[in-house]
TIPADREN-878225 format. One record per residue (C-alpha): residue number from 0; residue in three letters; x, y, z. Coordinates in pm, 1 decimal, padded with zeros to 6 digits, always signed. Each point is the difference from the previous one (the first is absolute). Example, Ala and Ser with C-alpha at 12.3 -4.5 7.8 and 13.67 -1.06 7.14 Angstrom:
<lumkol = 0, rofi = ALA, X = +01230.0, Y = -00450.0, Z = +00780.0>
<lumkol = 1, rofi = SER, X = +00137.0, Y = +00344.0, Z = -00066.0>
! end
This chain:
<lumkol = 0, rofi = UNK, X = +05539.0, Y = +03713.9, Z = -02217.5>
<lumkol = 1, rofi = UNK, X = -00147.5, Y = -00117.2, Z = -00324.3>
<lumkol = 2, rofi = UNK, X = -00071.4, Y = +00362.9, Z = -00122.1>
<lumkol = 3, rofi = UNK, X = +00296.9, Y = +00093.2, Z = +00081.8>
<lumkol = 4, rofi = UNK, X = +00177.2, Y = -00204.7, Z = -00222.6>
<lumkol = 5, rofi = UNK, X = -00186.6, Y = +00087.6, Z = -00277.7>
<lumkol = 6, rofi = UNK, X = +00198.7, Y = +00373.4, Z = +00007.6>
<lumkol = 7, rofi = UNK, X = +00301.6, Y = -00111.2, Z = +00157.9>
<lumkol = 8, rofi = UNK, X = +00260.2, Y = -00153.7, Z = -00212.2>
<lumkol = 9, rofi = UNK, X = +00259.3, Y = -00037.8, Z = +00157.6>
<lumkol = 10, rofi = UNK, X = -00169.9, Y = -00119.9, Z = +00362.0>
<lumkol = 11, rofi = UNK, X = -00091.7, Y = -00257.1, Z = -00231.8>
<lumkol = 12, rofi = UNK, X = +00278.9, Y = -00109.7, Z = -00111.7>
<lumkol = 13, rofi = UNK, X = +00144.3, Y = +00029.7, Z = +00322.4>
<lumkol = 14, rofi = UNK, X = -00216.9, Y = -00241.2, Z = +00131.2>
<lumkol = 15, rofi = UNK, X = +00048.5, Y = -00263.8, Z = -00286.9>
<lumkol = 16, rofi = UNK, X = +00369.0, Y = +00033.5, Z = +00008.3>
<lumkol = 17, rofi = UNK, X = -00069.4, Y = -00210.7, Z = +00343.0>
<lumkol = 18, rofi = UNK, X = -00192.5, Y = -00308.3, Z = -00205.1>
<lumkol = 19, rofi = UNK, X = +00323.0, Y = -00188.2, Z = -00001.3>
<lumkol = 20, rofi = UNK, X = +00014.0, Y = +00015.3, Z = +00374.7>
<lumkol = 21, rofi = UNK, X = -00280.8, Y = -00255.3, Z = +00029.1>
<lumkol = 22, rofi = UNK, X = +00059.9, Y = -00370.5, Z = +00043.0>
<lumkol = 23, rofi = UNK, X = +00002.7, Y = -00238.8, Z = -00286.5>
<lumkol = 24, rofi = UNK, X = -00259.7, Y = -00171.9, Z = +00120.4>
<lumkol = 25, rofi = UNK, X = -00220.6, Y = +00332.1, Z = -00083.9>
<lumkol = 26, rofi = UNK, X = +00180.5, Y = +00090.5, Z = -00262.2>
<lumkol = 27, rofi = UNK, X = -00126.8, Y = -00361.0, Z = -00147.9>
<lumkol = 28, rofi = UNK, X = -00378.8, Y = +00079.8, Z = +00009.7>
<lumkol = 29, rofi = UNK, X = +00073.6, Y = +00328.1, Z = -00255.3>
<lumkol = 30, rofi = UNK, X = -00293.4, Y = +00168.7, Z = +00193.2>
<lumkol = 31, rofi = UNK, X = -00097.5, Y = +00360.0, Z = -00167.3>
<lumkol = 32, rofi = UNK, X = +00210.1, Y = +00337.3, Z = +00062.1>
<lumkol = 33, rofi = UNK, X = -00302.7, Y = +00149.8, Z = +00184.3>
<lumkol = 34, rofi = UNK, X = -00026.5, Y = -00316.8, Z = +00231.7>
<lumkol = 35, rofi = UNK, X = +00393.1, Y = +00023.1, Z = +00046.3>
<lumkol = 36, rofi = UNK, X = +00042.4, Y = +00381.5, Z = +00059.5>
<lumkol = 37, rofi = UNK, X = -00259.4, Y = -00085.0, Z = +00304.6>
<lumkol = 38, rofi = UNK, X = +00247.0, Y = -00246.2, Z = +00150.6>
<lumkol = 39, rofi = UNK, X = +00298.0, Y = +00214.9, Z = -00023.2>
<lumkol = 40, rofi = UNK, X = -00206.6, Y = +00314.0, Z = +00166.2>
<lumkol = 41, rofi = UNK, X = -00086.8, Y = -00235.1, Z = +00286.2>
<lumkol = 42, rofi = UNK, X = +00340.2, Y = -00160.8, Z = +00004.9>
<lumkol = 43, rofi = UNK, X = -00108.5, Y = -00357.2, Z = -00052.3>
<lumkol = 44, rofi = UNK, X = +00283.4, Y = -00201.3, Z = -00167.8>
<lumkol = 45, rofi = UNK, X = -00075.3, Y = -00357.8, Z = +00040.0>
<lumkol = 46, rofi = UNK, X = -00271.8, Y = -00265.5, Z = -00027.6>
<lumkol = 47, rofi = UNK, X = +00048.0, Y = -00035.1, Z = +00388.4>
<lumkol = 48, rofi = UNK, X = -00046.0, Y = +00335.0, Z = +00058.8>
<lumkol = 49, rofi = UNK, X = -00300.5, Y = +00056.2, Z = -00198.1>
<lumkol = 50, rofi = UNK, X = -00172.8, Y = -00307.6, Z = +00138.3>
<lumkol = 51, rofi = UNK, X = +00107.3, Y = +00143.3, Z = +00401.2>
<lumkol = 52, rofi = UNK, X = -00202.5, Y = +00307.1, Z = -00105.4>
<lumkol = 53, rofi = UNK, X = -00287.9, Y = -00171.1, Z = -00145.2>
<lumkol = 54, rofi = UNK, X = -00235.9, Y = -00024.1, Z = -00275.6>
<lumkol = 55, rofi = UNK, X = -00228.4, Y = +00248.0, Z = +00161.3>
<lumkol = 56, rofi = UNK, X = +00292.1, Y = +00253.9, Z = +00014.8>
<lumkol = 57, rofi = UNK, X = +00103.6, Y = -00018.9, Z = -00350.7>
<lumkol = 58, rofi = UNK, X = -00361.2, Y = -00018.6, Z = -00139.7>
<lumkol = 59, rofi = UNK, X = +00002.7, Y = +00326.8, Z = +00138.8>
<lumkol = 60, rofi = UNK, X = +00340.7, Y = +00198.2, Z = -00144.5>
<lumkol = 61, rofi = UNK, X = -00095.1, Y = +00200.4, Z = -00317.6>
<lumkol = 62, rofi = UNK, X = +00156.2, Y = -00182.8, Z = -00319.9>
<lumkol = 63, rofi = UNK, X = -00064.8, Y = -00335.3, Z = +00111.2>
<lumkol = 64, rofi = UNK, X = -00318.0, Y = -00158.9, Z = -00186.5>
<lumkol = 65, rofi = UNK, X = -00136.9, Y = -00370.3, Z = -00050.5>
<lumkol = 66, rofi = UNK, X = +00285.1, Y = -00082.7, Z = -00226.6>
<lumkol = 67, rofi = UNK, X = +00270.1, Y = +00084.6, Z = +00264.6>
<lumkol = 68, rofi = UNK, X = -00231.8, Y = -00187.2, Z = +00226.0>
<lumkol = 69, rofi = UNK, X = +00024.7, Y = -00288.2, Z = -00125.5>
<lumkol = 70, rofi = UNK, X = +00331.0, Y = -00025.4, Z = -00068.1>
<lumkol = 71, rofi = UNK, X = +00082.2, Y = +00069.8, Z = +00315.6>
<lumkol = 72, rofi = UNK, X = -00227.3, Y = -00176.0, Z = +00208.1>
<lumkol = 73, rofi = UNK, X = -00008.7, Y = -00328.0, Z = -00247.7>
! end
């Protein structure tokens, strides 16, 4: 998905017109767009959520990195 953001405008934009969908408590840890545009493709909206899925699982979704990480998983 990462590539195709790069040349698609507007699916960007698309997909961070959803960042104000996430929870405060996200909202709070001002994690990077990349690491953000992950959660929204995989529909995680909440601190719950992302911990039910796992660290393992989010490691793995592309735009999540050791920053997001840790702010996350803190």
């Amino acid at each position: 998905m990462g590539c195709d953001l790069r040349t698609n405008t507007k699916l960007k934009i698309s997909i961070e017109s959803q960042f104000g969908d996430f929870s405060p408590e996200i909202l709070k840890l001002k994690l990077p767009k990349p690491a953000l545009r992950a959660l929204v493709l995989d529909e995680l909206w909440t601190l719950n959520q992302i911990n039910e899925r796992g660290e393992k699982h989010v490691s793995s979704l592309h735009g999540i990195g050791k920053t997001g990480m840790r702010k996350l998983f803190k």
